[in-house]
VEXTI-964305 format. One record per residue: residue in three letters; x, y, z of N, C-alpha, C, O, CB in turn. Coordinates in steps of 0.02 Angstrom, whole numbers, plus 50000, padded with zeros to 5 digits. Glycine has a CB too. Example, Ala and Ser with C-alpha at 12.3 -4.5 7.8 and 13.67 -1.06 7.14 Angstrom:
BEGIN
ALA506604971650390506154977550390506604983550390507124983450423505654977650452 SER506424988850354506844994750357506455000250394506705005750402507044997050286 
# end
This chain:
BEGIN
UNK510774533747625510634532247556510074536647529509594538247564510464524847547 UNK510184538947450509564544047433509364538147418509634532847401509524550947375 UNK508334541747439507634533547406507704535147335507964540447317506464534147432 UNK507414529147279507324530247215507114537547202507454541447168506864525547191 UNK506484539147235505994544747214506604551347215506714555147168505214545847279 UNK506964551347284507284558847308507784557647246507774562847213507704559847404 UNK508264552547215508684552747175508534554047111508994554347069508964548447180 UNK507814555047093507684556247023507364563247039507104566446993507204550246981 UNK507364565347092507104573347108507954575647086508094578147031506754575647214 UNK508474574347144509014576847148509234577747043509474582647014509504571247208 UNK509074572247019509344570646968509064576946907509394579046860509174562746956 UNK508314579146927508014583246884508244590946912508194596246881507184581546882 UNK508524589846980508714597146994509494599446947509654604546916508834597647088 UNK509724595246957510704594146933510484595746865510674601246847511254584446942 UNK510094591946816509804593846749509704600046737510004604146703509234591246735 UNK509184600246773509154610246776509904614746780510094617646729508694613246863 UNK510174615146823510644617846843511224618746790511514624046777510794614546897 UNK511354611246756511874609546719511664614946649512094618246620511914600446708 UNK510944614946631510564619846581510804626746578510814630346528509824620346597 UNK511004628346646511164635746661511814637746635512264634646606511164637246736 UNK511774641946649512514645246616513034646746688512804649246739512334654446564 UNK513724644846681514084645746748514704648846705515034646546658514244637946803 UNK514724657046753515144661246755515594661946815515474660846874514844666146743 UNK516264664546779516884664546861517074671246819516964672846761517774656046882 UNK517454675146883517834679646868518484677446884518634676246943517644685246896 UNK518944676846831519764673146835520114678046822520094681346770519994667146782 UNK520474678846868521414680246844521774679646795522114674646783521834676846869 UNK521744685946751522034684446688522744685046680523114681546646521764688046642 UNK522894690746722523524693546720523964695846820523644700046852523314701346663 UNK524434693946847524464698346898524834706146908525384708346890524694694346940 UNK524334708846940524594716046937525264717346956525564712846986524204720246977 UNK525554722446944526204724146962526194725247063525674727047090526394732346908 UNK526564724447088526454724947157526414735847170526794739747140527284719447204 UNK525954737547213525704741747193525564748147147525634754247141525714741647217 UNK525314742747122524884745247064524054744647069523804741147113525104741247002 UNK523734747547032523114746047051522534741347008522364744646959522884752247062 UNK522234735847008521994732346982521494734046906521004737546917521774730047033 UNK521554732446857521294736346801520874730146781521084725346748521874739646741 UNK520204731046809519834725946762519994720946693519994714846687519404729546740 UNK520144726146648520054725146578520804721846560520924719246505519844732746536 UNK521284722346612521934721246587522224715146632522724711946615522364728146590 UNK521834713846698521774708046754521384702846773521454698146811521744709946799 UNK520914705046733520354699646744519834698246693519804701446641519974701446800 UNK519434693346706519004689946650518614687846658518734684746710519144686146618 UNK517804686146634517294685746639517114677946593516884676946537517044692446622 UNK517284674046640517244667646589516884664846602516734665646661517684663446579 UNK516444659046562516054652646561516364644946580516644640946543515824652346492 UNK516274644646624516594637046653515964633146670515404635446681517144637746731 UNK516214625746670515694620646670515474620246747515854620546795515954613346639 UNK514864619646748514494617146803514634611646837514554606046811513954616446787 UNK514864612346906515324605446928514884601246950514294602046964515884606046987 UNK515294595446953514814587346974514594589847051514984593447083515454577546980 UNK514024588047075513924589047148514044579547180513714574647161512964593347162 UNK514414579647213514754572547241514234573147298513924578147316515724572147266 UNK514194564947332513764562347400514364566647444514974566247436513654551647419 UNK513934571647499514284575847567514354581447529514514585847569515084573047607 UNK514324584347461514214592047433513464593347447512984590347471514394592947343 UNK513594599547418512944604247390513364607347318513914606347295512644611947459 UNK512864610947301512834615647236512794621647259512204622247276512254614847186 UNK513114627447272513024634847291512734637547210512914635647154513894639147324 UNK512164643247231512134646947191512404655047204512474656047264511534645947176 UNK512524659147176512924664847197512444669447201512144670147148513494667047153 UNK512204673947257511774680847227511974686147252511674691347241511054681347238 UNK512704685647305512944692147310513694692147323513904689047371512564695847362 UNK514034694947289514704694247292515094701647330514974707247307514924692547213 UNK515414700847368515794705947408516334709647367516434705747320516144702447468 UNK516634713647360517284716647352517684719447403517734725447413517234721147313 UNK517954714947434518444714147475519134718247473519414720047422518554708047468 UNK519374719547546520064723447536520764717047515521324718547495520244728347624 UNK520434708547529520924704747550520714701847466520994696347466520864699947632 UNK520424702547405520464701647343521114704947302521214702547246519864703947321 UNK521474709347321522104712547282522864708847334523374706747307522014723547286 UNK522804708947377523214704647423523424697547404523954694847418522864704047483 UNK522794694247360522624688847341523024686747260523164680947245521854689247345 UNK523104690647232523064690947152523694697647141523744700647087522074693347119 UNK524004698847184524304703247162525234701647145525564705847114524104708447213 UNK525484696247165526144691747163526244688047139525994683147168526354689447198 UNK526544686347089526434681447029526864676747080526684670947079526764683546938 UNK527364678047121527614672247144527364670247220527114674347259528344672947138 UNK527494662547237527194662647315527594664647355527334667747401526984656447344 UNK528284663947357528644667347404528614673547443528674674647503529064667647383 UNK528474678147380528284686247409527454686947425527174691947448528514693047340 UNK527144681047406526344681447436526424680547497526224684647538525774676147412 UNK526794674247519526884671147591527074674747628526844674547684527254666147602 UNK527714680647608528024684647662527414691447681527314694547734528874687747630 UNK527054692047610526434696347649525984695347690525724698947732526074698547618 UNK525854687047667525084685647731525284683147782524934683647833524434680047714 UNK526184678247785526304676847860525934678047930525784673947974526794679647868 UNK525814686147925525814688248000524944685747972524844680448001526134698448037 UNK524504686947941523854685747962523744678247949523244675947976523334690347925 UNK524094674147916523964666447939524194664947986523944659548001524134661647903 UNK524584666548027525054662748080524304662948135523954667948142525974668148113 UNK524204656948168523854653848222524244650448255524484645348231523364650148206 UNK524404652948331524614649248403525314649248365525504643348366524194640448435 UNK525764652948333526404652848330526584649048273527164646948271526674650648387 UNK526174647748221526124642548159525944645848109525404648848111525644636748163 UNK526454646348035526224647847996525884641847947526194636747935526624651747979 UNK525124643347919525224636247860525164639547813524854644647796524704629447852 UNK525794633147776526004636247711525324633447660525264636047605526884633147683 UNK524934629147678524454625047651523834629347612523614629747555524194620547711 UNK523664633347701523274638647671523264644647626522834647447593523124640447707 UNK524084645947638524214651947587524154647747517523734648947473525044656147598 UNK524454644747516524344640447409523644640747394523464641347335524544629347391 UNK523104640247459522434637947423522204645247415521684646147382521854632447471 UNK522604651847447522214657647438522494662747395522284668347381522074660247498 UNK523004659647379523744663347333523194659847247522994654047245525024657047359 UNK523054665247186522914664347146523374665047092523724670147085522494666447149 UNK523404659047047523684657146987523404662246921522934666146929523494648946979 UNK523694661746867523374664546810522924658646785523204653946758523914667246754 UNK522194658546794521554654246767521114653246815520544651546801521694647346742 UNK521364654546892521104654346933520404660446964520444666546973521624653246959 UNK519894656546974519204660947017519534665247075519814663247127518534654747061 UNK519424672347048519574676747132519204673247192518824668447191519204685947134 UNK519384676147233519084675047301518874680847343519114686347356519554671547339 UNK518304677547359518054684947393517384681347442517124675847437517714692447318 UNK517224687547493516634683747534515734686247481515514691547459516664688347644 UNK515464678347480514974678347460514454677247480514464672747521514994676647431 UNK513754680147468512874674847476512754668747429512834670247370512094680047452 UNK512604663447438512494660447405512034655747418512094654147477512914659347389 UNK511354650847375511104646147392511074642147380511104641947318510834646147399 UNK510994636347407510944629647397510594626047337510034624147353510674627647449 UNK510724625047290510394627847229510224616347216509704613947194511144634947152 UNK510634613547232510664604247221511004602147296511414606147320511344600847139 UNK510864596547330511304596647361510904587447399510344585147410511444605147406 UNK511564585247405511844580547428512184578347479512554573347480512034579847401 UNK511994584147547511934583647623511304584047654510844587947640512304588447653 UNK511334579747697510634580747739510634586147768510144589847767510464575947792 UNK511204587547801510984594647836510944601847803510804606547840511444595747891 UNK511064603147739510924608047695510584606647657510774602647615511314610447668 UNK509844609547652509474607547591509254612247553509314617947576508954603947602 UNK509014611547502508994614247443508694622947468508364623347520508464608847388 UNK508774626447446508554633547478508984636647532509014642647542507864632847511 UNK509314631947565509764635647621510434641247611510984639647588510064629747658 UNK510304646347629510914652247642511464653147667511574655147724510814656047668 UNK511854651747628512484653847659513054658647654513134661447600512734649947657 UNK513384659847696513794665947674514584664147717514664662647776513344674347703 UNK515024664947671515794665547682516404665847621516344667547562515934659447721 UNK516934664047652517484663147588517154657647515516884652247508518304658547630 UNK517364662247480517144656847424517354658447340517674663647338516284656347428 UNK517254655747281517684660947202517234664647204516904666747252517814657947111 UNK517224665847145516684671447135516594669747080516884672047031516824678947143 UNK515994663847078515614662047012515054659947030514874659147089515894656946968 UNK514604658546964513934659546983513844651147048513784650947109513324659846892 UNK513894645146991513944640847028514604637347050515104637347015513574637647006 UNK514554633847117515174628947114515064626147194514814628447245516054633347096 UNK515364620247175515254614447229515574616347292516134619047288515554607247207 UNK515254615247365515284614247419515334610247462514814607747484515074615647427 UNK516014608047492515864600947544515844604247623516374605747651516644593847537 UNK515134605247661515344608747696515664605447767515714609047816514864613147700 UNK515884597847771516184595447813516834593247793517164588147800515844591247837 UNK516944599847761517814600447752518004604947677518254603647622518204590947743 UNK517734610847710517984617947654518614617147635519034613547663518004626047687 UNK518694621047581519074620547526519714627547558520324627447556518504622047442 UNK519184633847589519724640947586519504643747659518984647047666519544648047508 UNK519814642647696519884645347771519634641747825519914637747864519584651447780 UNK518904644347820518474641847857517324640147836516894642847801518724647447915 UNK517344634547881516654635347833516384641147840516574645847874516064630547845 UNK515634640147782515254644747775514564646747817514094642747826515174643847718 UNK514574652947841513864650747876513294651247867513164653647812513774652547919 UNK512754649447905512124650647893511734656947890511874661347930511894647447928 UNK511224657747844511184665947889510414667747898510154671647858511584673547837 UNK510164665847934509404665447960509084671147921509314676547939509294666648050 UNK508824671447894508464676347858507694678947890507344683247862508394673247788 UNK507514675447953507004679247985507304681248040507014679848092506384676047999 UNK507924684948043508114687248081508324693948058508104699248080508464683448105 UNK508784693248011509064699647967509104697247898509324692047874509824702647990 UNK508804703247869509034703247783509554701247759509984701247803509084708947753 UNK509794699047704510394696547683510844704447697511384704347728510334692947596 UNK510544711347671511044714647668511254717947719511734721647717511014717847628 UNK510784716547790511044718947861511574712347885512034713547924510284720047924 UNK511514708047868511934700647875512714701047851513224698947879511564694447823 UNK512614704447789513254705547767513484714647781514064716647774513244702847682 UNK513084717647794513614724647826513594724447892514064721447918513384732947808 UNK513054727547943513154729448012513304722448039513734721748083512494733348047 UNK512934716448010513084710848078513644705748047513694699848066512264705648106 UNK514184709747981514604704847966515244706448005515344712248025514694704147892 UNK515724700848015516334702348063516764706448051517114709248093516694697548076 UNK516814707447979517164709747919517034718147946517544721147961516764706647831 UNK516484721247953516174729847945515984729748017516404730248062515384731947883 UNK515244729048031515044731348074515114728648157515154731848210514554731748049 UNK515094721348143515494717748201516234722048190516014727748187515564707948188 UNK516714722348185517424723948170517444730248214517804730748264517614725148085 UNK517084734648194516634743048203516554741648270517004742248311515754745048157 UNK516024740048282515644738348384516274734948436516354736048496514794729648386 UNK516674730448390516934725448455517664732748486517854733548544517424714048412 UNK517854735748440518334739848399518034746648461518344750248500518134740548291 UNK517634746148452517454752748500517434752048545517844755548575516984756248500 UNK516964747148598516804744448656517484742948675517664746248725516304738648655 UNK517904739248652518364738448723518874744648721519304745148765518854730248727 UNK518834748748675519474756748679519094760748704519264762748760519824761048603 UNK518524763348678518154768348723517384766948742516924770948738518174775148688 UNK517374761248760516754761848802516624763148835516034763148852516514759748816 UNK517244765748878516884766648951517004775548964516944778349018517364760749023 UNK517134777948918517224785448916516524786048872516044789448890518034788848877 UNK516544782848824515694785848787515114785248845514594788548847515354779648710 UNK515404779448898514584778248930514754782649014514514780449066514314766548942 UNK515174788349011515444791149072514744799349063514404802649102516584793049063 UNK514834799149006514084805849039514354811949014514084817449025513934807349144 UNK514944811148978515554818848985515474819948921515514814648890516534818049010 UNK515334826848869515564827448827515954822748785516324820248827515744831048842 UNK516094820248731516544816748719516314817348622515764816648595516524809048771 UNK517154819048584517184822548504517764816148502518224815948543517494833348484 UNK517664810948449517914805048425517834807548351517404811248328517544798048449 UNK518374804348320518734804548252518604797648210518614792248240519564805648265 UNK518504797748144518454790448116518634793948047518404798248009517624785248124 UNK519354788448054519794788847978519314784947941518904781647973520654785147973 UNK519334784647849518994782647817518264781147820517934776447800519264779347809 UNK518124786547851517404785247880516764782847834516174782247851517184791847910 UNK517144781147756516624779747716516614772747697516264768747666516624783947662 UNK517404773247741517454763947698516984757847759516864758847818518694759847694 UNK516844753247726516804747147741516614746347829516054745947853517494744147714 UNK517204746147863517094748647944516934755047976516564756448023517644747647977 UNK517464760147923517254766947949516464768647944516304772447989517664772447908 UNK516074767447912515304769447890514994765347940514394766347952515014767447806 UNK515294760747973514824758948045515034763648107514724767148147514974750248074 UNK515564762448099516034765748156515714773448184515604775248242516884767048119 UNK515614777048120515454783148143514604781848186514484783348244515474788748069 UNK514214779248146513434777548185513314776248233512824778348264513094773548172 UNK513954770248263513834766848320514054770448376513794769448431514114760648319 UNK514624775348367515084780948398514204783448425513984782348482515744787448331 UNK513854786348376513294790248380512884789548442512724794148479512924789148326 UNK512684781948449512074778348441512384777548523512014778748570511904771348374 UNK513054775548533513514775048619513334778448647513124776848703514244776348634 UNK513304785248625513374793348664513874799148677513984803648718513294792548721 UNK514234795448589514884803048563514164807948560513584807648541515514802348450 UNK514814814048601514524822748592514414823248503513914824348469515314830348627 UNK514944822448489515284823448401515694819648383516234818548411515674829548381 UNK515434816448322515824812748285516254816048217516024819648172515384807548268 UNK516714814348224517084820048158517454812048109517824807748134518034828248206 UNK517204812448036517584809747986517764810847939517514815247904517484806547973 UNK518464805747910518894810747853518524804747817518184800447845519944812747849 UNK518694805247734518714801447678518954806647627519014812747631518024797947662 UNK519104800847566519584802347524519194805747461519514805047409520004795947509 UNK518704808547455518454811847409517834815047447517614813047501518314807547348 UNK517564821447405516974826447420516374821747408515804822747429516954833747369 UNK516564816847374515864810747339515714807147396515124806947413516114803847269 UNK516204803747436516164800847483515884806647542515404804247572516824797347489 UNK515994811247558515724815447612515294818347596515134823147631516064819447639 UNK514814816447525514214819147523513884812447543513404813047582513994822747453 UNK514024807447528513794799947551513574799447621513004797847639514374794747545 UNK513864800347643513964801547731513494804747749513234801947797514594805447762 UNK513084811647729512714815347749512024815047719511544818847728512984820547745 UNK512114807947670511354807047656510984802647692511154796747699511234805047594 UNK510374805347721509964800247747510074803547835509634803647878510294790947724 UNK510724805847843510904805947915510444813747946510364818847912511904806347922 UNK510214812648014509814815548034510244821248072509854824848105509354811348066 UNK510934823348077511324827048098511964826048053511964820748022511384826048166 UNK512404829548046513134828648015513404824548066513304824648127513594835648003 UNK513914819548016514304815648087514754817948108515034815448157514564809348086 
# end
């Protein structure tokens, strides 16, 4: 049970909050199947109400939003049938597809994209998340919106992310599962044991600017590749690559 005192705290925080202004980015239109997503002609920048925070929520606040490869996958099929036959193979667990999860990740026209976010605990109405706490996972992409985290809404919960450990933005590139975890686990078991053999050794990294590739090449480095060689899809991107870096990769 909240005491009198904590419920008229909680009550002046929700006040505040409700004061604020709450933005989503919605689905206005779905793109043609490949085609490429046009802001101005797909999506929308709207004002939606600040939701009730219920007993076992919190209140997320948003302060960093991802752009994801699995956001056009998401929004791109106006119907579910041809969504389902695309994500099949990556929902299926132990020989099971659920059709449950695809509806909650398959977006409607009005519906908040989805994408991985930072966000904080901005009201909240669990003991074990309190007000200030960090989290990061699947989630829309608006400023605020409610959280039950003993029983998420889109995949899986969200996690914590210790902040005297790593910065939010080492949290979300090198040590997220998504890039730089993806990058390390990805290398270690194909060539680890040739990078750590002592021999010469010239490794290749496609897209070396995207997302995984921009770890991929460092960590190649950092193992004990002779030479690292990477492609990307523009001269912009391969000037990217060579800033900051203390050798060409």
């Amino acid at each position: 049970l909240i005491s009198p005192r904590r419920n008229m705290f909680f009550l002046f925080l929700l006040l505040a909050v409700v004061d604020a202004q709450n933005e989503a980015w919605v689905l206005k239109a779905h793109p043609p199947p490949g085609s490429a997503i046009n802001p101005n002609a797909h999506l929308e920048l709207m004002e939606v109400p600040v939701p009730e925070v219920n007993p076992g929520q919190v209140l997320l606040r948003a302060t960093h939003v991802t752009y994801d490869a699995s956001i056009p996958r998401f929004i791109i099929y106006e119907d579910m049938p041809a969504f389902a036959r695309q994500e099949s193979i990556a929902a299926e667990l132990n020989g099971a597809v659920y059709p449950d999860l695809l509806a909650s990740l398959h977006r409607q026209i009005g519906q908040p994209l989805l994408s991985n976010i930072v966000a904080e605990v901005a009201v909240s109405q669990h003991a074990d998340y309190p007000v200030g706490t960090v989290l990061s996972g699947f989630a829309a992409v608006q400023r605020f919106q409610s959280y039950t985290p003993d029983k998420p809404e889109y995949v899986r919960p969200m996690s914590r992310l210790d902040l005297s450990v790593a910065t939010i933005n080492q949290h979300v590139g090198p040590l997220a599962v998504s890039t730089g975890v993806t990058a390390y686990l990805s290398i270690k078991n194909i060539a680890g044991e040739k990078l750590g053999s002592g021999k010469p050794t010239t490794v290749y990294v496609s897209a070396a600017a995207g997302a995984v590739g921009l770890y991929a090449g460092q960590i190649f480095k950092l193992l004990g590749a002779t030479k690292v060689i990477g492609s990307t899809g523009s001269d912009e991107k391969a000037k990217r690559l060579l800033v900051g870096s203390p050798s060409p990769p």
